[in-house]
N, C-alpha and C positions, 0 to 999 in steps of 0.2 A: 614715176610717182611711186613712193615706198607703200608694197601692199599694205593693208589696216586689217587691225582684228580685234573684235570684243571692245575696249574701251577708247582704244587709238581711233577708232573712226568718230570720233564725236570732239575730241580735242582739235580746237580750232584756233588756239594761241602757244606759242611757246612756252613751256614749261618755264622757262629761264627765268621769263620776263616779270618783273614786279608789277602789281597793279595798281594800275596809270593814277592818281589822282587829279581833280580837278582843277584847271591853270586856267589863269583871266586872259591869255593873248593869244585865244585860239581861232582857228576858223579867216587865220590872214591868207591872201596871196588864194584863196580858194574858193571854187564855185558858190555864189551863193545857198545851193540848193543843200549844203551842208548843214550852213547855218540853219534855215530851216527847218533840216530836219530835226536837229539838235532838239528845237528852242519847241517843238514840236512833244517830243520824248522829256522833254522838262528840264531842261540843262541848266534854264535862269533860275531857278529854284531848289538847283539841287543844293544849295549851304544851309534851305531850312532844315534838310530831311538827317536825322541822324542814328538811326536804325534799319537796315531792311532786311526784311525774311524771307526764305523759301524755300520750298522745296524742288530739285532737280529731277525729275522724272524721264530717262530716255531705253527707247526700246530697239533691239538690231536682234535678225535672228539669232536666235540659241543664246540672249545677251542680254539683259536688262543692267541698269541702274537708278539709285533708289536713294537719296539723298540730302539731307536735312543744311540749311544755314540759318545763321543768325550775326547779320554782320553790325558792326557799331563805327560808321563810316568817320566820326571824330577822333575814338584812337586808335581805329583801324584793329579793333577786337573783332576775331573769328570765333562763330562757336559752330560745330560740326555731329553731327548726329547720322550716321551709317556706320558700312562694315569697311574693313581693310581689304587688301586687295585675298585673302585668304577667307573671305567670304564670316570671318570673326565681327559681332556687333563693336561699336569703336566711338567711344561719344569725347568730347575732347575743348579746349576755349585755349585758345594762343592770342598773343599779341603780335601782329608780325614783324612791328620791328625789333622782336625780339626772336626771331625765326631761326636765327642760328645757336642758342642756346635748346633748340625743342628738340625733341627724338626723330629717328631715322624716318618713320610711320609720316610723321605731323611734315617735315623737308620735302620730303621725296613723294607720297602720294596724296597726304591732306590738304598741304597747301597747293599743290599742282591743279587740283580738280577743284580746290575754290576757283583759283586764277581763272579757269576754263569756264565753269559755270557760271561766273556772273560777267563775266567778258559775255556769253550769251543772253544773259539778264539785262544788259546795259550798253549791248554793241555800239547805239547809235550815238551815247553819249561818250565809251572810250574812244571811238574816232576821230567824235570832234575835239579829245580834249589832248591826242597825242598829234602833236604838230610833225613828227615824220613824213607820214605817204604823202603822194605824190594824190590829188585829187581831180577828177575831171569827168564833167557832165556829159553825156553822148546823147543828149535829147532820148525822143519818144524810141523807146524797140518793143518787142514782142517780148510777152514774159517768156521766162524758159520751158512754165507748164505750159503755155502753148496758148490759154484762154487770158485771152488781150493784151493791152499793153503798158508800159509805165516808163517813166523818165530813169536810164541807166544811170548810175554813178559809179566810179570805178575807183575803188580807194587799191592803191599799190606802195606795199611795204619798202623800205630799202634794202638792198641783199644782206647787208647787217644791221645787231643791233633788236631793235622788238620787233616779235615778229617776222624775222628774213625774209623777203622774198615774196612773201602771201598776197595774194590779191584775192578781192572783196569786190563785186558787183552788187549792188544794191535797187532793188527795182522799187519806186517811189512814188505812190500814186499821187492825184491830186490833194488829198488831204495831207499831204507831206508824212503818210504812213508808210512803213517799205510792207511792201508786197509779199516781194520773193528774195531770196537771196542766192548769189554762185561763191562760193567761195573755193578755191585753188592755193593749198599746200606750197608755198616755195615759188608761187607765179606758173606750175605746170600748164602747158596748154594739151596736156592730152584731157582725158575727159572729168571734168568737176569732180573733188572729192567731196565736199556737199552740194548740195540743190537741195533748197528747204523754204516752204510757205511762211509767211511772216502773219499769223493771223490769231483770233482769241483774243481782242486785245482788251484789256482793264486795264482802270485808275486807280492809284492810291496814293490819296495826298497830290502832291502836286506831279507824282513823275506817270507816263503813261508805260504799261509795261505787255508786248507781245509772249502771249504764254503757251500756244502751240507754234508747233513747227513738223508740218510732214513731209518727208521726200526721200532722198536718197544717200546716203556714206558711202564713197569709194560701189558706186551702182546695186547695194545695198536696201532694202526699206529700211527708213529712219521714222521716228517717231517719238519728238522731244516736248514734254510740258514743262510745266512749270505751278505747282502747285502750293499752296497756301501762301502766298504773296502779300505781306503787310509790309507798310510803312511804320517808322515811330518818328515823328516831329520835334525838332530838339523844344526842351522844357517842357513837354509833355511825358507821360508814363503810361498814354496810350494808342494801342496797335490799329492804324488805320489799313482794313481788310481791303486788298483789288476787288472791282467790283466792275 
């Protein structure tokens, strides 16, 4: 497992990879409990929602970050509000499919840590909507924190391609909330590079959004929020606040 440091411990998708949008023939050939969870986190609704905001909030010792969005999930407009990696304030709006005409800054670190952070924002809906891994229910186990228990799901990436390799444990209570999470770098079986709480959770609009997350990066204390969390409803001009 490649050591992590400072911001690499919190990145949990491929830099590489584009972000996934929404496909109608998902969730085939795959455990029900997917479905579920999906439709759970608001996945049948997600075509009304055309706006979402937040802020990325994550803490590692000696490390913080500190992170502003504003996405516009119809043309796929980023708007960015932090510092570069030279600790410089850095406020910015791209379109991504236009990502290859944008500066080195916007390629290489702005769009990377969107990628990241709303892959966090939205895990349970890019799951269900990338039809890659491999999906499979292991019934009831022990959470990883140790206090009870919840129905495993074990999403596993393919060695290429988005995401290589990664695997995804998902711990899913009866409410069809995830719990906990294990997530593993590359399919490593030495020891989790996150373990994180799946908890905090608010509404906005129609999608359900988990906004803390405590545990561990690479045997680390982690400590991820998510703050100021709105929806915007297409044909509306107003910011519906998580709550």
């Amino acid at each position: 497992m490649t050591k992590l440091n400072g911001l690499d411990a919190i990145r949990l998708v491929a830099f590489g990879a584009l972000l996934v949008l929404p496909a109608t023939s998902w969730a085939q050939q795959r455990p029900p409990i997917l479905d579920q969870v999906a439709k759970t986190y608001g996945i049948d609704s997600f075509g009304q929602v055309e706006g979402i905001r937040f802020t990325f909030s994550a803490a590692l010792p000696a490390f913080n970050v500190y992170r502003s969005w504003e996405w516009n999930t119809k043309t796929d407009t980023v708007s960015f509000d932090g510092k570069d990696k030279e600790g410089k304030p850095l406020k910015v709006t791209y379109q991504r499919s236009q990502l290859g005409s944008q500066s080195d800054v916007v390629k290489t670190q702005v769009d990377p840590a969107f990628v990241n952070d709303q892959f966090w924002l939205l895990l349970p809906l890019f799951i269900a909507w990338n039809g890659s891994p491999s999906v499979t229910d292991e019934g009831m186990q022990k959470l990883p924190s140790g206090k009870g228990s919840a129905q495993r799901v074990v999403v596993k990436y393919p060695s290429e391609g988005y995401s290589p390799g990664d695997t995804w444990e998902l711990y899913v209570g009866a409410d069809k909330r995830i719990k906990e999470i294990v997530f593993r770098r590359g399919g490593a079986a030495k020891p989790s590079l996150v373990i994180a709480s799946w908890t905090g959770y608010k509404k906005a609009g129609p999608l359900l959004f988990s906004t803390e997350h405590h545990g561990t990066a690479d045997g680390k204390p982690l400590r991820l929020s998510f703050l100021h969390v709105a929806v915007k409803l297409a044909g509306s001009d107003t910011w519906i606040d998580a709550r």
